[in-house]
C-alpha positions in Angstrom: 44.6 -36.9 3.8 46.8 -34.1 1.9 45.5 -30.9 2.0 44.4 -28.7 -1.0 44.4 -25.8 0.5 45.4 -23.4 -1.9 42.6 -24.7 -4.4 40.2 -25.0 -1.7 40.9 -20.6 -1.4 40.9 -21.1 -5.4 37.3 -22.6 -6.1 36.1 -20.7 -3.1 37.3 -17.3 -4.4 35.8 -18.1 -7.7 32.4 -19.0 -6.5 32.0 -15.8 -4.9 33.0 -14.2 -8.2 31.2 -15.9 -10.7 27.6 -17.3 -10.8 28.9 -20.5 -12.3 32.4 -22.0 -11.8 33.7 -25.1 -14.1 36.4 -27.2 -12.3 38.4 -29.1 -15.1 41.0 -31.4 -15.3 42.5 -34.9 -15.8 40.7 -38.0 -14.5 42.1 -38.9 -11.2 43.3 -35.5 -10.3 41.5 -35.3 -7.2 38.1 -33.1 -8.5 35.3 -34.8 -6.7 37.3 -34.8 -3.5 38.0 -31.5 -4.1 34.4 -30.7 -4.1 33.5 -32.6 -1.6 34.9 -29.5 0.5 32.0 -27.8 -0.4 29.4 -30.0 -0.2 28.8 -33.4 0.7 27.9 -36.0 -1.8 25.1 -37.1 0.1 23.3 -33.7 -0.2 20.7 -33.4 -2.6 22.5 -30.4 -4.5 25.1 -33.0 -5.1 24.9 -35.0 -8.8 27.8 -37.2 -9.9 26.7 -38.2 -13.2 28.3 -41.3 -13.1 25.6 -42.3 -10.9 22.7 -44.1 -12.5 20.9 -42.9 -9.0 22.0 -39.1 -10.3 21.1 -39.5 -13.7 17.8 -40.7 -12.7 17.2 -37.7 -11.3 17.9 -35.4 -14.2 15.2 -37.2 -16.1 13.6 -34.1 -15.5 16.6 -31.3 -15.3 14.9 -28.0 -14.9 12.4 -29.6 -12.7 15.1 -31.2 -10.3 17.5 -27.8 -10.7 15.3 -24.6 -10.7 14.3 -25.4 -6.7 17.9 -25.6 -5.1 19.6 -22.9 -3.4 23.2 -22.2 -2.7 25.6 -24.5 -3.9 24.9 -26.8 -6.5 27.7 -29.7 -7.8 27.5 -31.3 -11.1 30.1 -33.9 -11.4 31.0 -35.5 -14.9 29.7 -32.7 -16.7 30.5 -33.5 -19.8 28.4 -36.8 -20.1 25.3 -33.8 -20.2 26.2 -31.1 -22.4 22.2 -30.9 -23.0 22.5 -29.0 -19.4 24.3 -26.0 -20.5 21.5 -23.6 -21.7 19.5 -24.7 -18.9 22.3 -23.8 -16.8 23.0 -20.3 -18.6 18.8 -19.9 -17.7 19.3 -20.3 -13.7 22.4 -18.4 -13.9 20.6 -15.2 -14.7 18.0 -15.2 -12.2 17.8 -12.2 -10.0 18.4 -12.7 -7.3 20.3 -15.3 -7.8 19.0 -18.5 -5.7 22.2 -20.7 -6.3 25.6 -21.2 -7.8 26.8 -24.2 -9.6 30.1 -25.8 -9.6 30.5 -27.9 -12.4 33.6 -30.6 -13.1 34.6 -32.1 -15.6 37.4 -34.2 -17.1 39.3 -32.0 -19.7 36.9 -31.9 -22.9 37.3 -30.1 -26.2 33.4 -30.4 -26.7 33.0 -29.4 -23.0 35.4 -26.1 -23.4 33.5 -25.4 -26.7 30.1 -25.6 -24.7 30.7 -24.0 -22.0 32.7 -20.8 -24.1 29.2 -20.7 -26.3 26.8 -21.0 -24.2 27.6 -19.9 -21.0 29.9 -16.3 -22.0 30.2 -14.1 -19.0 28.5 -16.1 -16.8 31.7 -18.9 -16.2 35.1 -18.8 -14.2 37.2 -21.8 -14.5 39.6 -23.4 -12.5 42.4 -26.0 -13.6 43.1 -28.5 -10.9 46.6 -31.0 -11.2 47.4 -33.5 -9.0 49.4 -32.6 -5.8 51.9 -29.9 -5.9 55.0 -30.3 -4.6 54.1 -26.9 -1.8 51.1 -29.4 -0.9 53.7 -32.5 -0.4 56.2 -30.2 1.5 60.0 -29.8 -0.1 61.4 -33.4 1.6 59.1 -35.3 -0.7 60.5 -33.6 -3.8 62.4 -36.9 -5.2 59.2 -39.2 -4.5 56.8 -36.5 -6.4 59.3 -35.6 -9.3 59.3 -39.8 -9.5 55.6 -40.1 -9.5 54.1 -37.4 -11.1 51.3 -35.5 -9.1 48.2 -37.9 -9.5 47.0 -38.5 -5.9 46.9 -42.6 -6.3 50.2 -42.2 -7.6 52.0 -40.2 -5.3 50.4 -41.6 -2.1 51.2 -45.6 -3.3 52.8 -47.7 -0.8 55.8 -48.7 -2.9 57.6 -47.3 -6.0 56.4 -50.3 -8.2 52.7 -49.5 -6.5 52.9 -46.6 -8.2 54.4 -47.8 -11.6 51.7 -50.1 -12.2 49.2 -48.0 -11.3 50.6 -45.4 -13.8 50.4 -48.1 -16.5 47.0 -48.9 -15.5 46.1 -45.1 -16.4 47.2 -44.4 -19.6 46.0 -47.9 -20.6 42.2 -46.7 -19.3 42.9 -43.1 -20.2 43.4 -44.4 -23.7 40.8 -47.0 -23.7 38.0 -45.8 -21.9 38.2 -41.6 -21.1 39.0 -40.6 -24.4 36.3 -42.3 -26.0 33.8 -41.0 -23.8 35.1 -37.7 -24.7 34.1 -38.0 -28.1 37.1 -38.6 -29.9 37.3 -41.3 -32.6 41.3 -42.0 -32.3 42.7 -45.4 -32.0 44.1 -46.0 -28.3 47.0 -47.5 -30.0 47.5 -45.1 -32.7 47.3 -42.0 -29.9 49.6 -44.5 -27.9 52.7 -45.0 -30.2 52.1 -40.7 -30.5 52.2 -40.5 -27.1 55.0 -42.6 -26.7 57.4 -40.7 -29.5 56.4 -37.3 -27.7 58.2 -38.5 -24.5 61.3 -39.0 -26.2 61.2 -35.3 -27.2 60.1 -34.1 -24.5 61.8 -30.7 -23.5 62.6 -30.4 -27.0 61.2 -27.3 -30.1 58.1 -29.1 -31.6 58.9 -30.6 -35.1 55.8 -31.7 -37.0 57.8 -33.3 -39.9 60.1 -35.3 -37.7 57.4 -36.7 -35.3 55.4 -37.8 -38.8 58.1 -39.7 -40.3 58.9 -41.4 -37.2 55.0 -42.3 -37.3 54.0 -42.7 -40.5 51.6 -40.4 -41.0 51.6 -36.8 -42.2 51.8 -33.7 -40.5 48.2 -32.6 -39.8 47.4 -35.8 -38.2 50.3 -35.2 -36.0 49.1 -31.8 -35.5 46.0 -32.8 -34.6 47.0 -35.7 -31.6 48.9 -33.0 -30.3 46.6 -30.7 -29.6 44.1 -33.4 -28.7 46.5 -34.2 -25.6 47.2 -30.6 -24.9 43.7 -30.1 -24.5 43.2 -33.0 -22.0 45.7 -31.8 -19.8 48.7 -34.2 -21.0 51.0 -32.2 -22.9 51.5 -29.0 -22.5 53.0 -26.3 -25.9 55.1 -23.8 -24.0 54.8 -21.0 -26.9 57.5 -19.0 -28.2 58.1 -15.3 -27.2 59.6 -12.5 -29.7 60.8 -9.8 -29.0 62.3 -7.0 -31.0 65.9 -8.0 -31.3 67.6 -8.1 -34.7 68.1 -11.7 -34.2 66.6 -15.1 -35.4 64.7 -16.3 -32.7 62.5 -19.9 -32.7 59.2 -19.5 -33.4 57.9 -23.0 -32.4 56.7 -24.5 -29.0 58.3 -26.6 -27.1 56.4 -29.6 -25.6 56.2 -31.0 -22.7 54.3 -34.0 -21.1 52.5 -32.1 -18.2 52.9 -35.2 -15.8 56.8 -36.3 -14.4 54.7 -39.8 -13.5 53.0 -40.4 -16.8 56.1 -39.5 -18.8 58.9 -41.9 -16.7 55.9 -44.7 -17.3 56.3 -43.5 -20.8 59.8 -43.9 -20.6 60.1 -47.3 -18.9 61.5 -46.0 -15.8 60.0 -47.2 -12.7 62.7 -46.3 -9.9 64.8 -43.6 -8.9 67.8 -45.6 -10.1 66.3 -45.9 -13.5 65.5 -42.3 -13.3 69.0 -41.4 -12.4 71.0 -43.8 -15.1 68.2 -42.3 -17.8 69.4 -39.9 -20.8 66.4 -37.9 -20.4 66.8 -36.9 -16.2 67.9 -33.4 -17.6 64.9 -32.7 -19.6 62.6 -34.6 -17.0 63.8 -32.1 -14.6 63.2 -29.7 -16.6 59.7 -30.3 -17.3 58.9 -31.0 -13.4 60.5 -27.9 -12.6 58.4 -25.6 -15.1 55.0 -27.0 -14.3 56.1 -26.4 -10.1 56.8 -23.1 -11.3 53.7 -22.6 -13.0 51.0 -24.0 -10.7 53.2 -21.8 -7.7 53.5 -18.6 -9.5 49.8 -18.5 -11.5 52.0 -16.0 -14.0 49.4 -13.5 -16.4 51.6 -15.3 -19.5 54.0 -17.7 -19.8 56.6 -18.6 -22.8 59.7 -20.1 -23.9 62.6 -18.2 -25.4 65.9 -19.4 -27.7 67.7 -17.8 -30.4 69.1 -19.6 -33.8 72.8 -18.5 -32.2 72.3 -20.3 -28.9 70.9 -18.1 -26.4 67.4 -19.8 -24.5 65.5 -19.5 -21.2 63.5 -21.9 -20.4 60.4 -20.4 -18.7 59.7 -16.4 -19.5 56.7 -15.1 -17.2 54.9 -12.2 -17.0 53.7 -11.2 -14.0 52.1 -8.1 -12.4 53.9 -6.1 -15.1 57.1 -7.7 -14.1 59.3 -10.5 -16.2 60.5 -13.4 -14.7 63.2 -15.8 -16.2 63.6 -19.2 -15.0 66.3 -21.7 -15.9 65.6 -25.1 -14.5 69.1 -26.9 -13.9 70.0 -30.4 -12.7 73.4 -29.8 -11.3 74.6 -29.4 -7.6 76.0 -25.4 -7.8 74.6 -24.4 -11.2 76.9 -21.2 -12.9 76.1 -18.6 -14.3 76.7 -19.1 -18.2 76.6 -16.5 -21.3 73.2 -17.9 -22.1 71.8 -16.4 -19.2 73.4 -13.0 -19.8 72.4 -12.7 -23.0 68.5 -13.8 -21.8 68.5 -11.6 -18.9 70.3 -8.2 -21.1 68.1 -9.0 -24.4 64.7 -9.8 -22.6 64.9 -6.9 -20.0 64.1 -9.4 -17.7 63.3 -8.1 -13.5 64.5 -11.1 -12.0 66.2 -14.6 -13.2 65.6 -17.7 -11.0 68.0 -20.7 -11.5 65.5 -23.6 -10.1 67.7 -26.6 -8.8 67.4 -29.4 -6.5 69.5 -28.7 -4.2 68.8 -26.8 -0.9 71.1 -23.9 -0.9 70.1 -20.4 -2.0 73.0 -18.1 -3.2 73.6 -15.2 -6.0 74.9 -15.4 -9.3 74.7 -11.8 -10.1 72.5 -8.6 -9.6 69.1 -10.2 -9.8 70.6 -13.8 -11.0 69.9 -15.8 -8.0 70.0 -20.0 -7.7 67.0 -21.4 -5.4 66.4 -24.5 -4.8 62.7 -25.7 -6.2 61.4 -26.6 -2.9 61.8 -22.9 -1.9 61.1 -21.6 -5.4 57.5 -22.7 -5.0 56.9 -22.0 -1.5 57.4 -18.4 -1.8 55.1 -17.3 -4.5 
């Protein structure tokens, strides 16, 4: 058993926050174990509503709700979005008899329940797979090779874990995003899908991606925010600043999951992985979401110029910005890219993220750290 314990202190600091508290992420990530911390599923304040035994119950939902106290789990929310204004009711009792921690696989219609219905009264809390801070920094190869879904990472074998990833997205594609409500066809979404890993790490070009499909540009639009909103794909927006030079103003994108995207990619070993044209910008994409489940920054972005100059990752935090530059390279250097980032952006502090194990300077407040350390200390 891994431990979660940083989103164990997560959900727990939440609940005592916020009346009700909506755990959401991918299938698989690890939810219902998570909550499983807090209550067992054999309690009566515990209803996985993939449970004809739980569903049963609800026949009657403010009759079975209204009497519990303290902590109440619904699992698989979104299969009963008739339970959000009944849910906004027992959240404003005073005083307040019980709290509810709600999960649910990443839904559009869920987000756009929940924000409607239950304003004010709702914290929520993203949970990925397994960090590489929960694995521990001599796993970092296995989890950059797997991706962070728990079947995945803990799989006996490499090719345990490859077909289980190929199982996924075929049941992802087949089966969870159906139930969520959206009327795509799996293979249709799966071609998309496919075409995004190949540009992955790259500025987001609507035009290109619909040629290369077929369709037009609001269709393409529209699968990728469809996957963005499930968790898949992440849009790392573009920042401006004030510079008297032509910088990008699109995202780049990124497929959220190193597993999922080498499945994506045909690559099933650490060989394949290592002979592959895309090992830069898989790194780079592993590195930025370590960084960003480590460092829980207030805003995050992406930053490039039309004459060359980029940083990868631009966070603010605490009223401090952070550059990160993820490089694949055994002594990265410091390069006029960098310079230019750090002098134009007025950046506090740039991290060179790497994968090797020695920390050393580049220049005042330029410093290469190795990953494994990188997300340890935040």
């Amino acid at each position: 058993m891994i431990a979660r314990a940083l989103d164990v202190k997560l959900v727990r600091a939440a609940l005592k926050r916020s009346r009700i508290v909506a755990l959401l992420g991918p299938r698989q990530s690890g939810k219902t174990t998570l909550a499983r911390e807090f209550l067992s599923a054999d309690s009566l304040n515990y209803f996985d509503l993939e449970d004809p035994a739980s569903l049963a119950r609800l026949d009657e939902p403010a009759t079975a709700l209204r009497p519990l106290k303290k902590l109440v789990v619904i699992d698989e929310i979104q299969r009963r979005p008739d339970l959000f204004p009944l849910l906004r009711v027992l959240a404003d009792r005073r005083p307040l008899p019980a709290r509810f921690l709600i999960l649910g696989s990443a839904s559009p219609e869920l987000l756009r329940q929940s924000s409607e219905t239950l304003a004010g009264r709702l914290e929520t809390v993203t949970l990925d797979g397994f960090r590489l801070a929960d694995l521990g920094g001599t796993r970092l190869a296995q989890h950059w090779l797997r991706g962070g879904f728990p079947l995945s990472v803990t799989a006996r074998t490499e090719s345990d874990s490859a077909v289980w990833r190929r199982q996924f997205l075929q049941t992802f594609l087949e089966r969870d995003i159906p139930q969520l409500g959206i009327l795509i066809p799996a293979m249709a979404l799966r071609r998309f899908w496919s075409m995004l890993a190949h540009y992955h790490g790259q500025t987001w070009n609507a035009a290109e991606l619909a040629r290369a499909l077929g369709v037009n540009e609001s269709t393409v639009r529209r699968y990728l925010d469809l996957m963005t909103g499930v968790f898949m794909v992440r849009q790392l927006p573009p920042w401006h600043e004030n510079l008297g030079k032509r910088q990008v103003k699109s995202p780049k994108v990124y497929v959220r999951d190193s597993g999922l995207l080498h499945s994506l990619l045909g690559i099933t070993s650490r060989k394949d992985l290592e002979l592959h044209p895309k090992i830069g910008a898989s790194w780079e994409g592993y590195a930025i979401e370590e960084i960003l489940k480590a460092f829980r920054p207030d805003d995050a972005y992406t930053w490039a110029t039309h004459q060359g100059a980029e940083l990868d990752l631009l966070l603010f935090k605490n009223g401090r910005r952070i550059g990160i530059e993820c490089k694949r390279a055994d002594a990265p250097r410091l390069t006029p890219s960098m310079r230019i980032a750090f002098g134009d952006l007025k950046l506090d502090a740039l991290y060179v993220a790497y994968p090797g194990t020695r920390r050393y300077s580049l220049s005042d407040r330029i410093d290469v750290v190795p990953l494994a350390e990188l997300v340890q200390a935040e």
